[in-house]
N, C-alpha and C positions, 0 to 999 in steps of 0.2 A: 872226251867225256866218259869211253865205256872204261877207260884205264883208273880215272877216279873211282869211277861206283863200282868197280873190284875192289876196293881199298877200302871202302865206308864197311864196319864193322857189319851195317844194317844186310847189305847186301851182299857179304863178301863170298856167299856159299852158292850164290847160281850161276848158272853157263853163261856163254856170250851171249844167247839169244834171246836171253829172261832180261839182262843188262842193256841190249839194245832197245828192247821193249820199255822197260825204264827210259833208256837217253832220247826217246823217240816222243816222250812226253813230260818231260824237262824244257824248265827255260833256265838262262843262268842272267842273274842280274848285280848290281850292286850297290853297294848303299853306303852312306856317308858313315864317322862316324857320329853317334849319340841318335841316330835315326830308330824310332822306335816299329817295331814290323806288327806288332800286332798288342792289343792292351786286354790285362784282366778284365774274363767277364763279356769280351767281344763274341761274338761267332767265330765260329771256327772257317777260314776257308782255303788255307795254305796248310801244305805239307814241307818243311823245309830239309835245307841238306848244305851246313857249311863247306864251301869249296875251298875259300880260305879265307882270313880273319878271324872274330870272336864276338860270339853274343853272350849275353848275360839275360838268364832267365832270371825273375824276380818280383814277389809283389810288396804292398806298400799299403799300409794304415791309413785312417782318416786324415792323419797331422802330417800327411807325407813319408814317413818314417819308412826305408825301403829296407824288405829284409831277400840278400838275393840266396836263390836256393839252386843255380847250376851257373858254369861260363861252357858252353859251348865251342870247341875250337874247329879246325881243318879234318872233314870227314864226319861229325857227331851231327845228329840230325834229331830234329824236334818238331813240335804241333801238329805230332798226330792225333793226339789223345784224343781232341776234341772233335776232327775230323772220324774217328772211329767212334763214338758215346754219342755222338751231336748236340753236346752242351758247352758250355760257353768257353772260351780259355781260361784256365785254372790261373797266369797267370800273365805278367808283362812280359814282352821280347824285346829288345836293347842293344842296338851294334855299338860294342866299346872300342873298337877299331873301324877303320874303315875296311870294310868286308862284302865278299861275291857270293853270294847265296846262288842256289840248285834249288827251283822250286816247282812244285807238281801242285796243283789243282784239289781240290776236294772231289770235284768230278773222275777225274781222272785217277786218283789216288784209291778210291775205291774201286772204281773198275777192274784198276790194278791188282787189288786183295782179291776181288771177285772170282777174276779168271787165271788162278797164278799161287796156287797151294805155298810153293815152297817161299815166296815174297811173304803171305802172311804169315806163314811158320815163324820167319826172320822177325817180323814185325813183333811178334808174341812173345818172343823169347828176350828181347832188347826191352819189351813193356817190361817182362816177370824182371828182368836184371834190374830195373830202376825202382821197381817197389821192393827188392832187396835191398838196393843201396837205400832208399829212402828209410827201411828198418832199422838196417843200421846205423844210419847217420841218428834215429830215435837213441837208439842204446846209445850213442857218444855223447851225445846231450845228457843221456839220464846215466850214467856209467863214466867219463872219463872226466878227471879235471881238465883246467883251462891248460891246462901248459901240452897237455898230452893231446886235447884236440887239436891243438896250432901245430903242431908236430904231425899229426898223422893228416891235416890238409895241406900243409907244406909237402909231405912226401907223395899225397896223391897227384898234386899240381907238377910235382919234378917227375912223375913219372911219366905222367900223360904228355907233358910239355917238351920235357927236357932231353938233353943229349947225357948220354953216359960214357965216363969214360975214369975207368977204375973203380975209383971208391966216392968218383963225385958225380954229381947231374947238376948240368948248367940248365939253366930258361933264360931263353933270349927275349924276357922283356921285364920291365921290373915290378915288383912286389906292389899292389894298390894293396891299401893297409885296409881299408872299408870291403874291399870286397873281401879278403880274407878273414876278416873278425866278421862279417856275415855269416860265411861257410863255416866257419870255426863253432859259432852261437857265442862268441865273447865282445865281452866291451872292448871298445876301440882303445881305449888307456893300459887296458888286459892283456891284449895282444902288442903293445910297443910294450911294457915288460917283460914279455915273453920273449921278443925277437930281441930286446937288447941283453937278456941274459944268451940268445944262440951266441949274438954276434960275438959276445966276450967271451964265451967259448970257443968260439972258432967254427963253431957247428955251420953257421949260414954266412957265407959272406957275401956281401950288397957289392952294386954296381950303378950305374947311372942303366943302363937299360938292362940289364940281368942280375943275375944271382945267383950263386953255387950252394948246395947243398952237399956236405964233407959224410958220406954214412960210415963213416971210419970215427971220427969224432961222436959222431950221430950214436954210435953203438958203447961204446967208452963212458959216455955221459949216463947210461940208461942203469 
């Protein structure tokens, strides 16, 4: 356990005995996939910590209509926000795999902040990174065409996901077209012309459970 939460971005800058203090109020559990952890709007009262699998943060309109705004993999960690503001979840939580979660307590979780400076240093700086990303994901929407955003969420997805090696990054699992025309802000028909012009370029090649992304081709085309 303490060898994980050296690895979690969130935690990666305290000693063993801040880490132990952490593993010492940790459960680890696990969940199906399509199991939902928690729903917009709920109370807040988990702090979570992917150990492995993948969650899908995401909220959803009157008519159902879901629009998801993160996937969460192995190491990235969520629902604090509410646990620190003490207002309701801002949004749904969603295991797309079947996945083991790390999870701390709201009790617990603040205790933690309480007594443990350089834990909420950690905590503040991973918030400020996400209301950065969330800015710019604003400018991509108000700033980029469709073809350039499906491009720069495909390159974020092979970065975070993927294996490199030269000029390509594989992901070992394959392309859901819905969730990436989500993250993209494109229609779902928008995004299959998009990927069928990479694929006839040679930019992206599909697989039955992965997909390579060529940034050799990737840079040629631009």
């Amino acid at each position: 356990m303490i060898e994980f939460l050296s690895q979690v971005p969130l935690f990666s800058k305290l000693n063993q005995d801040q880490l132990k203090i952490i593993a010492g109020i940790s459960q680890k559990k696990g969940v199906r996939s399509g199991t939902i952890l928690f729903r917009e709007k709920e109370p807040g009262t988990i702090f979570y910590i992917v150990f492995m699998g993948a969650i899908k943060i995401f909220t959803a309109n009157s008519s159902g209509e879901e629009k998801m705004l993160s996937l969460f993999k192995t190491g990235d960690s969520f629902g604090e926000l509410s646990l620190i503001d003490g207002k309701p979840r801002s949004a749904t939580a969603q295991a797309v795999e079947d996945t083991i979660l790390i999870s701390i307590t709201a009790e617990a979780f603040m205790d933690l902040m309480k007594n443990n400076f350089e834990i909420t240093l950690g905590i503040m700086q991973e918030l400020s990174q996400r209301l950065r990303d969330t800015n710019q994901h604003v400018y991509d929407l108000t700033f980029l065409d469709a073809r350039s955003r499906v491009i720069k969420n495909l390159i974020m997805l092979a970065n975070k996901n993927g294996t490199r090696n030269g000029t390509q990054i594989v992901v070992r699992h394959p392309l859901n077209y819905d969730e990436i025309s989500q993250m993209a802000g494109v229609q779902k028909n928008v995004l299959l012309q998009v990927m069928r012009d990479l694929t006839d370029r040679q930019i992206v090649s599909l697989g039955s459970t992965d997909f390579t992304l060529h940034l050799d081709r990737l840079r040629q085309s631009s």
